[in-house]
C-alpha positions as CSV (number, residue, x, y, z in Angstrom):
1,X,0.9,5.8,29.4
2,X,-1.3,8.7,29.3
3,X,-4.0,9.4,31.9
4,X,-6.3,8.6,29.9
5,X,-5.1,5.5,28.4
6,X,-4.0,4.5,32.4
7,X,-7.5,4.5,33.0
8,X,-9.3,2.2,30.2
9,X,-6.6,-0.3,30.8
10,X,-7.9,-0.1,34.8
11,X,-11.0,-0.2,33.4
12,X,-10.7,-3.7,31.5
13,X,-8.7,-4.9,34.3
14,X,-12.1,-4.4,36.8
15,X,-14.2,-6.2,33.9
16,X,-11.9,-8.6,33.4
17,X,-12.1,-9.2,37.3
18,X,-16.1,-8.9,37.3
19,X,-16.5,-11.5,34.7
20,X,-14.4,-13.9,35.7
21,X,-16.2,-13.7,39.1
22,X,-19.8,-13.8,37.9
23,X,-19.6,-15.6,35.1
24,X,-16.0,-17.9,35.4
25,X,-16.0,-18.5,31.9
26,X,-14.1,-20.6,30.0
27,X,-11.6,-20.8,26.4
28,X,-13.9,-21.5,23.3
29,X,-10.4,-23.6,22.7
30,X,-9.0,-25.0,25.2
31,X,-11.7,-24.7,27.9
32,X,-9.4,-23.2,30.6
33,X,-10.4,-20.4,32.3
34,X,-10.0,-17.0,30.3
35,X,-7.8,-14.7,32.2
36,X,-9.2,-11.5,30.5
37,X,-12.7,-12.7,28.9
38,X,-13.6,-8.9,27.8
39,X,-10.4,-9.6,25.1
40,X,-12.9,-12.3,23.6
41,X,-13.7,-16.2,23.6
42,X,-10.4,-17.4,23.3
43,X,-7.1,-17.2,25.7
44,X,-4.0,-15.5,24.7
45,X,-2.4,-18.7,24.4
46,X,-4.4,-20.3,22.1
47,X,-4.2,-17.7,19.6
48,X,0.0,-17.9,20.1
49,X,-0.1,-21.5,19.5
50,X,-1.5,-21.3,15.8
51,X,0.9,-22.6,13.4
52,X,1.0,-20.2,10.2
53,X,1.8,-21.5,7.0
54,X,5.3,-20.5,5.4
55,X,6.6,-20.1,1.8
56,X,7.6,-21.2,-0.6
57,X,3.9,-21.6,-1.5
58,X,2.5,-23.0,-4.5
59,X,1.5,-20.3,-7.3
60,X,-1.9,-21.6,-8.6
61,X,-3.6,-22.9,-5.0
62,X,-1.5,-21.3,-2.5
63,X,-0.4,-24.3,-0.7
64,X,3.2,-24.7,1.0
65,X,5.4,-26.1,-1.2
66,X,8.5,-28.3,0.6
67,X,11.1,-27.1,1.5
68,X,13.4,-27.9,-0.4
69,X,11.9,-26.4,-2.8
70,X,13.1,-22.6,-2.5
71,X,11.6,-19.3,-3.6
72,X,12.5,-18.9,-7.0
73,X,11.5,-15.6,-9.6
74,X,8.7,-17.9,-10.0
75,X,7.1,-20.4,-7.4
76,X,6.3,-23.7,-8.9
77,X,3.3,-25.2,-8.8
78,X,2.5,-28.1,-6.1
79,X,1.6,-31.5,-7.3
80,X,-2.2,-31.7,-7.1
81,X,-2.4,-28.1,-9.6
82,X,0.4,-30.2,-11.8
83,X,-2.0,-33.3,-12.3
84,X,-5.4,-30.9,-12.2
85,X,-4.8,-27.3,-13.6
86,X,-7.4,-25.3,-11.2
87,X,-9.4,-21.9,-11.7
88,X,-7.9,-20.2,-9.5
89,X,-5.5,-17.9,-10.3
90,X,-3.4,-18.0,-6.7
91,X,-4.1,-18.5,-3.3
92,X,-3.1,-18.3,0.4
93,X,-4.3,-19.7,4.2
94,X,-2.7,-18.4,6.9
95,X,-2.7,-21.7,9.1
96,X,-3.1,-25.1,9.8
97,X,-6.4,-26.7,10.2
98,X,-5.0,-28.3,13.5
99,X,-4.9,-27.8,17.5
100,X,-6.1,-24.3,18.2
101,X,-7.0,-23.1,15.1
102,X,-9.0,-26.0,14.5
103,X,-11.0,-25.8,17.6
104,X,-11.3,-21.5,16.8
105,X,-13.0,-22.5,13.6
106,X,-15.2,-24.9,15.4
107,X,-16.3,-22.7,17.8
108,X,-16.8,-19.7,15.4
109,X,-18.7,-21.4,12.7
110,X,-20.7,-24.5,14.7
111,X,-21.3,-22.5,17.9
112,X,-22.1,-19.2,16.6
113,X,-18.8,-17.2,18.3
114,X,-19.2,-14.5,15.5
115,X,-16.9,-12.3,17.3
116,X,-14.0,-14.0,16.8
117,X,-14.5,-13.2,12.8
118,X,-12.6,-9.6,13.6
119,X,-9.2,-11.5,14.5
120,X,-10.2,-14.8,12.2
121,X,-10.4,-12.3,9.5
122,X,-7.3,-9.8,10.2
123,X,-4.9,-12.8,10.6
124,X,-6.3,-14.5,7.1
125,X,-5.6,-10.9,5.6
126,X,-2.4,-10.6,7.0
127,X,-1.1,-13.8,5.7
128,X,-2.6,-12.9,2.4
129,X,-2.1,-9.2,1.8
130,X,-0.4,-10.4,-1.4
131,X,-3.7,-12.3,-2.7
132,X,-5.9,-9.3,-2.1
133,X,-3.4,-6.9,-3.6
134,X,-5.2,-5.4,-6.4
135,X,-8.6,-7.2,-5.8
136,X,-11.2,-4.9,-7.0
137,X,-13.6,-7.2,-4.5
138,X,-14.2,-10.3,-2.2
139,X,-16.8,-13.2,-3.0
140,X,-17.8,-15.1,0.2
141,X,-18.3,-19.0,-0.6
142,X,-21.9,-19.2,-0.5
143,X,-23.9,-21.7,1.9
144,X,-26.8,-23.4,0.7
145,X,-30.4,-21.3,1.5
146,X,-31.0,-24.2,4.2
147,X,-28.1,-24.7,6.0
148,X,-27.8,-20.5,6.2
149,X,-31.2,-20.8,8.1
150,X,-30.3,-23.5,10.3
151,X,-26.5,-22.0,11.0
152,X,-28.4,-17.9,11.2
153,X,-25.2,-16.8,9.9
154,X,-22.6,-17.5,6.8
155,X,-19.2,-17.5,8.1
156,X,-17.1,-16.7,4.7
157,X,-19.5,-13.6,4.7
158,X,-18.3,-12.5,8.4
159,X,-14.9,-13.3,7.2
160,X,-14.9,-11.2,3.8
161,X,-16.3,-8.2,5.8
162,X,-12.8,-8.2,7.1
163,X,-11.1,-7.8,4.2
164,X,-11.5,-3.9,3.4
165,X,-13.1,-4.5,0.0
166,X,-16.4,-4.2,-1.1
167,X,-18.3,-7.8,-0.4
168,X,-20.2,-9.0,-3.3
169,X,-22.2,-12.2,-2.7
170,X,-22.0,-13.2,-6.2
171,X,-22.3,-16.3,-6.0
172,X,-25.2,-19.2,-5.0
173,X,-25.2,-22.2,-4.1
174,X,-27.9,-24.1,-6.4
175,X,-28.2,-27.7,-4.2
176,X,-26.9,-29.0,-1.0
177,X,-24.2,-31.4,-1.7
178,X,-23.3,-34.3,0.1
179,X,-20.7,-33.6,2.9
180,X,-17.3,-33.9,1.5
181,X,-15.9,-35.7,4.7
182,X,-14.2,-39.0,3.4
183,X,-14.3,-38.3,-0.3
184,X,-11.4,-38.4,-2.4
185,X,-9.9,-35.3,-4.5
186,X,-11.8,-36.8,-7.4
187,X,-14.8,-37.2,-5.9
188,X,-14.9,-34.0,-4.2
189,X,-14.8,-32.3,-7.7
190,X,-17.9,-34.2,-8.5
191,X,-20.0,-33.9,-5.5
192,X,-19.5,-29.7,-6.1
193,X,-19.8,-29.9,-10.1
194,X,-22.5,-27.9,-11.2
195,X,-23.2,-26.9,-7.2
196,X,-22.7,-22.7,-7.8
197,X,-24.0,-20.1,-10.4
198,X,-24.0,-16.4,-10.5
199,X,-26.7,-15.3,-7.3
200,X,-30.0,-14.0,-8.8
201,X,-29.8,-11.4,-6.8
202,X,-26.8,-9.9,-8.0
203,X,-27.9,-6.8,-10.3
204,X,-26.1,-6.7,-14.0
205,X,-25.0,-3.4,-12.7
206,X,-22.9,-4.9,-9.7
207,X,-21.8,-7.2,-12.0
208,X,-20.6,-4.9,-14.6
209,X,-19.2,-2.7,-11.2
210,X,-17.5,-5.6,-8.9
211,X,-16.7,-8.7,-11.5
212,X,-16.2,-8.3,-15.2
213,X,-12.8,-7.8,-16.2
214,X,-11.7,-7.7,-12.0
215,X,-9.6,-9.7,-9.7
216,X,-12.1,-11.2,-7.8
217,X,-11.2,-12.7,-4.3
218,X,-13.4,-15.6,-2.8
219,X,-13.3,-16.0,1.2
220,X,-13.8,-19.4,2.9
221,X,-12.8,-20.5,6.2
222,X,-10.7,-24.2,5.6
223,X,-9.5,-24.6,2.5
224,X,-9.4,-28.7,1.6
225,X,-8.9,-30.5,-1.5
226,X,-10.0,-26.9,-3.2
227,X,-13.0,-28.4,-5.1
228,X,-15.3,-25.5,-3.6
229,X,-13.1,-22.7,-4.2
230,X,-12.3,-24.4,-8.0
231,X,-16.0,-24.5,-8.5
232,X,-16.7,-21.1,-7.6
233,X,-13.9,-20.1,-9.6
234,X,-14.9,-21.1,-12.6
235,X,-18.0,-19.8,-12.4
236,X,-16.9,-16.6,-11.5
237,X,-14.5,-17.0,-15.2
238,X,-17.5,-17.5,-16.7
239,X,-19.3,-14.4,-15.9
240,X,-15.7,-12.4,-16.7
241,X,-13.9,-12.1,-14.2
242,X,-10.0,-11.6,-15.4
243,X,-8.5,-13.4,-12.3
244,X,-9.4,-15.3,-9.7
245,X,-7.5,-15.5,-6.0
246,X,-9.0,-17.6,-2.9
247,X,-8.4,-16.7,1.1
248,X,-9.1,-18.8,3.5
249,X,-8.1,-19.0,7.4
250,X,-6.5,-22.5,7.6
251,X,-5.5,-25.0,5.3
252,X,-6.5,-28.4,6.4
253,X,-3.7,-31.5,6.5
254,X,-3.6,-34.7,4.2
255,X,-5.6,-36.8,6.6
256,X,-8.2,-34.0,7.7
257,X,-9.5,-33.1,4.4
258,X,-13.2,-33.0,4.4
């Protein structure tokens, strides 16, 4: 360890101290105290105890297929793209929408803990290098005008800043649908049917630039049923984009989907 880098590490052990001291504050996860709170909101072992997602994954949504099921030349697809063929042309989440993870998201999104967009972000690209290989941009899922105001902040936009591609907000959300908490697949589909079109404030010129004839990538934070992201897609086909990928942080379980 050099000098140098002797002393900022001495440095962040004295802020570490100061904060805990003055402020005793507490994991945006678990609610412990944070050992070294200038690291950010949540404790090193929250962030260890996120369960990634591992292949074989399915080749049209992105899901993990089971096991049994091993990596072939070319992955099949799962059971829900069999029965209902999406937009999207491949996908990937880099864990479960459960324990920590879940509470991250929470915390991040519903309590305005933007900051934890920077490692949110660099673990969904990590997981999904392979979805934004080639991308010639990232489309953050868009919120509804309203519930932007209310919330002060879109978090798929802080996410696709992550991402090391241009961030076009092509898209807009046109009406605020119902929350999708409790619906099934098919009536998820239907509540975000007809929810998105292209932004009318994305110039013909960016459009020409970012999305016609592209790989387009959209950002969200939980992927569900994938009605959203299907939606979106679609749209996004329609204006000409070539290919369509989705990214999202965690993947949410059977019996979570909202």
């Amino acid at each position: 360890m050099t000098p140098r880098s002797a002393l900022r590490a001495a440095g962040r052990a004295t802020l570490d101290t100061l904060l805990t001291l003055v402020l005793s504050p507490n994991c945006a996860a678990c609610e412990r105290p944070l050992e070294r709170p200038s690291a950010g909101p949540v404790c090193d072992s929250c962030w260890s105890s996120i369960r990634m997602l591992r292949p074989p994954f399915c080749r049209a949504c992105g899901d993990p297929l089971p096991s049994w099921r091993t990596l072939g030349a070319e992955p099949e697809p799962c059971a829900r793209c069999r029965r209902h063929p999406p937009a999207l042309d491949g996908g990937r989440a880099a864990g479960e929408y459960e324990g920590a993870l879940r509470a991250i998201i929470h915390a991040f999104k519903y309590e305005g803990r933007r900051t934890l967009a920077v490692r949110l972000g660099r673990m969904m690209c990590e997981a999904g290098a392979d979805v934004l290989a080639g991308a010639r941009c990232v489309v953050p899922v868009p919120l509804h005008p309203w519930r932007r105001v209310r919330r002060g902040f879109n978090q798929a936009a802080d996410l696709a800043s992550t991402a090391g591609l241009p961030v076009v907000r092509a898209l807009w959300r046109t009406r605020s649908s119902l929350s999708q908490t409790g619906l099934t697949a098919a009536a998820r589909r239907r509540n975000v049917r007809a929810a998105f079109r292209l932004s009318p404030l994305l110039s013909r010129r960016a459009l020409r630039l970012h999305v016609v004839g592209a790989i387009v990538v959209l950002v969200d934070d939980v992927r569900t049923t994938g009605a959203t992201l299907d939606a979106c897609a679609r749209v996004l086909k329609q204006a000409g984009a070539c290919e369509v990928r989705a990214l999202t942080v965690a993947r949410a379980t059977v019996h979570e989907r909202r």
